[in-house]
C-alpha positions in Angstrom: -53.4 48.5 21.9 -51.3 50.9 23.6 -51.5 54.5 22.9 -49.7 57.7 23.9 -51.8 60.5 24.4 -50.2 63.7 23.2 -51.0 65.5 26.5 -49.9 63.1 29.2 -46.2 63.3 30.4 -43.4 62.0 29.0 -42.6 59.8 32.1 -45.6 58.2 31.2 -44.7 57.8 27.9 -41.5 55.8 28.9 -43.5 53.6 30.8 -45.6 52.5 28.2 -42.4 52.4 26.1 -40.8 49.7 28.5 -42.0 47.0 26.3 -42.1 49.0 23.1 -40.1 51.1 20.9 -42.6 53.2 19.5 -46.1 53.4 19.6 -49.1 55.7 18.0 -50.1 58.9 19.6 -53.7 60.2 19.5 -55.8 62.0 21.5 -59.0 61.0 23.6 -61.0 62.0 20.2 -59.0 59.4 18.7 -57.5 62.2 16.4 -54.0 60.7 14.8 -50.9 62.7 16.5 -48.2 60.7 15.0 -45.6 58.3 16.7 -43.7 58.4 19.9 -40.5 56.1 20.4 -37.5 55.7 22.5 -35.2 57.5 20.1 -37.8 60.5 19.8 -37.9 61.0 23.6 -34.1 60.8 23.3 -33.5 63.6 20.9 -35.8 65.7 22.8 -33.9 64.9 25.8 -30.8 65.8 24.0 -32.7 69.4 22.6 -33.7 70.1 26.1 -30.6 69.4 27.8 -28.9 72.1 26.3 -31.2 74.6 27.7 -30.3 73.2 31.0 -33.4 71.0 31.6 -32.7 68.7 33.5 -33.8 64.8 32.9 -36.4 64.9 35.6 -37.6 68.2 34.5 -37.9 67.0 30.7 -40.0 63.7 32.0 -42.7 66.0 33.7 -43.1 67.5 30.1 -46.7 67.1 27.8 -45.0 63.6 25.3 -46.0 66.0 22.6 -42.9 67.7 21.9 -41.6 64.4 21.3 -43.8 62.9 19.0 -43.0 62.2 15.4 -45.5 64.0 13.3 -44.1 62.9 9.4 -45.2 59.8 9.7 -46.5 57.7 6.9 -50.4 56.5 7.1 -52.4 54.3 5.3 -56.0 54.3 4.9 -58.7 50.5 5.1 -59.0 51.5 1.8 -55.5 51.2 0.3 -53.7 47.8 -1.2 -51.9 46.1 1.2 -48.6 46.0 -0.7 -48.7 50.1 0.2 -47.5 48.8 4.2 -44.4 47.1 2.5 -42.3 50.4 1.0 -43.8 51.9 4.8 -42.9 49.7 7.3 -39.3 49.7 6.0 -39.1 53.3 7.4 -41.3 53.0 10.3 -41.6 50.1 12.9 -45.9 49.9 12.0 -47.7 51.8 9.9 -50.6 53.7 11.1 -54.2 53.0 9.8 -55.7 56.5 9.9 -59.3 57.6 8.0 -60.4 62.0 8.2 -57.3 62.1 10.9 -59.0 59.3 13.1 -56.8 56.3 14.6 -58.0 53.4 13.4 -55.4 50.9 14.5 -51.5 49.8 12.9 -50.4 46.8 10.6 -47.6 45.2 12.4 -44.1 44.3 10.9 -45.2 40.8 12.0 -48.6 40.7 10.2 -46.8 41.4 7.1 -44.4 39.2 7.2 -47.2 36.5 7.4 -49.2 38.0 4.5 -46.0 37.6 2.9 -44.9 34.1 3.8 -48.6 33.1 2.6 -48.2 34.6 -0.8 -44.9 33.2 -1.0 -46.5 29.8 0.0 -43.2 29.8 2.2 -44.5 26.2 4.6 -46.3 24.3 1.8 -43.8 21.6 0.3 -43.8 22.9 -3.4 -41.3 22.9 -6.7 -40.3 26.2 -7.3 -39.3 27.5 -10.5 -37.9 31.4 -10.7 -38.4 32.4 -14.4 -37.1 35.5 -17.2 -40.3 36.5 -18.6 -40.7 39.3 -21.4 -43.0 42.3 -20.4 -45.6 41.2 -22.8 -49.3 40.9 -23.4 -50.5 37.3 -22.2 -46.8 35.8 -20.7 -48.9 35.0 -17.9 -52.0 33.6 -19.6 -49.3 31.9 -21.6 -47.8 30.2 -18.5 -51.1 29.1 -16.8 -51.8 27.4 -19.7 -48.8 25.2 -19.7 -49.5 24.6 -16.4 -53.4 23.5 -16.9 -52.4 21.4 -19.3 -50.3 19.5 -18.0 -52.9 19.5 -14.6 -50.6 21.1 -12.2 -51.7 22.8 -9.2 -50.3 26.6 -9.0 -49.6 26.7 -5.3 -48.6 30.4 -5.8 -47.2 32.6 -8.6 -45.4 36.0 -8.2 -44.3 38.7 -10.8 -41.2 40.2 -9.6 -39.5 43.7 -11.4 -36.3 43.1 -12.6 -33.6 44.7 -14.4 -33.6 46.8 -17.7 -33.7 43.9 -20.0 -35.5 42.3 -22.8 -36.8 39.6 -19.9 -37.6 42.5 -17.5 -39.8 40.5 -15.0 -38.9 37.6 -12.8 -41.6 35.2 -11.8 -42.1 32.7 -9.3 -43.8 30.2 -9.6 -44.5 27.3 -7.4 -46.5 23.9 -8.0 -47.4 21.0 -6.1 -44.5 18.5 -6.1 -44.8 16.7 -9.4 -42.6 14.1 -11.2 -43.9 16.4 -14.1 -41.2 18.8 -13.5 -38.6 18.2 -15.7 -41.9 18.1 -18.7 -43.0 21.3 -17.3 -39.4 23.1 -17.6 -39.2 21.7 -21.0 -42.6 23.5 -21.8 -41.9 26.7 -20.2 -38.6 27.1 -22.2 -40.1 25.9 -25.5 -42.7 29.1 -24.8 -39.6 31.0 -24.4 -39.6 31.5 -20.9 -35.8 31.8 -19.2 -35.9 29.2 -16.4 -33.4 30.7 -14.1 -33.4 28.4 -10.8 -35.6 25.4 -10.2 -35.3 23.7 -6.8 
């Protein structure tokens, strides 16, 4: 992985930043700095233009005055649905334990732990459902679907609005001709089926 060290120049910085638009900055400790991106070193350009520094003069400069130090961290101890509210701010979100770089999550690597908990490439029935905030709706709907021996490919509780069914599910099973018996059952058990395809 490629990393900006906070004292080298910020014409070296742009040369790692060819192929990138940000990337972490520590030091040779390993001691988390913050980020560094294209726009950063552009705004600083912009700052130091208007005392009359010139572009060449800026890129001799230590990349530290251009680094972004509010940046967002997560921990190897934290959930993994924490880098999803993070990496819509930042383009990876840093994995930093006592202030030492440990590595980033990608915007790629959670759209894949995404797709797989969406079961988005296995051929499945999916059914989006109301369900009322109550105690045992789920336990409730795996037990329609066990008995009727239907394999839960992958079911996710979604928030939704202020209402009386204030979660949205989806679930998806293995292709059955059971469907149409298993919508039948989940709205005898009160569920809302709102979509099935």
């Amino acid at each position: 992985m490629t990393i900006v060290h906070p004292n080298s120049t910020i014409q070296s910085a742009l040369h790692h930043l060819q192929t990138h638009l940000s990337l972490p900055c520590a030091d040779e400790n390993m001691q988390f700095h913050g980020l560094i991106s294209k726009r950063s070193i552009f705004d600083g350009f912009l700052a130091a233009h208007k005392n009359h520094i010139s572009f060449s003069e800026f890129c001799e400069q230590p990349a530290t005055h251009c680094i972004l130090r509010n940046v967002k961290t997560l921990t190897l101890e934290d959930p993994f649905e924490s880098t999803i509210e993070i990496i819509t701010e930042q383009p990876f979100v840093p994995i930093v334990e006592n202030d030492l770089f440990l590595g980033i999550v990608k915007r790629s690597s959670i759209q894949k732990a995404l797709s797989v908990a969406f079961a988005t490439h296995i051929p499945a029935d999916r059914l989006l459902l109301g369900v009322a905030e109550t105690e045992g709706a789920l336990e409730r709907l795996f037990n329609i679907t066990h008995r009727l021996s239907l394999n839960v490919v992958t079911c996710v509780a979604l928030d939704a609005e202020e209402s009386a069914l204030n979660r949205r599910v989806i679930l998806k099973v293995e292709k059955t001709p059971k469907l149409p018996l298993l919508v039948q059952q989940l709205e005898k058990a009160g569920y809302l089926i709102i979509k099935v395809n």
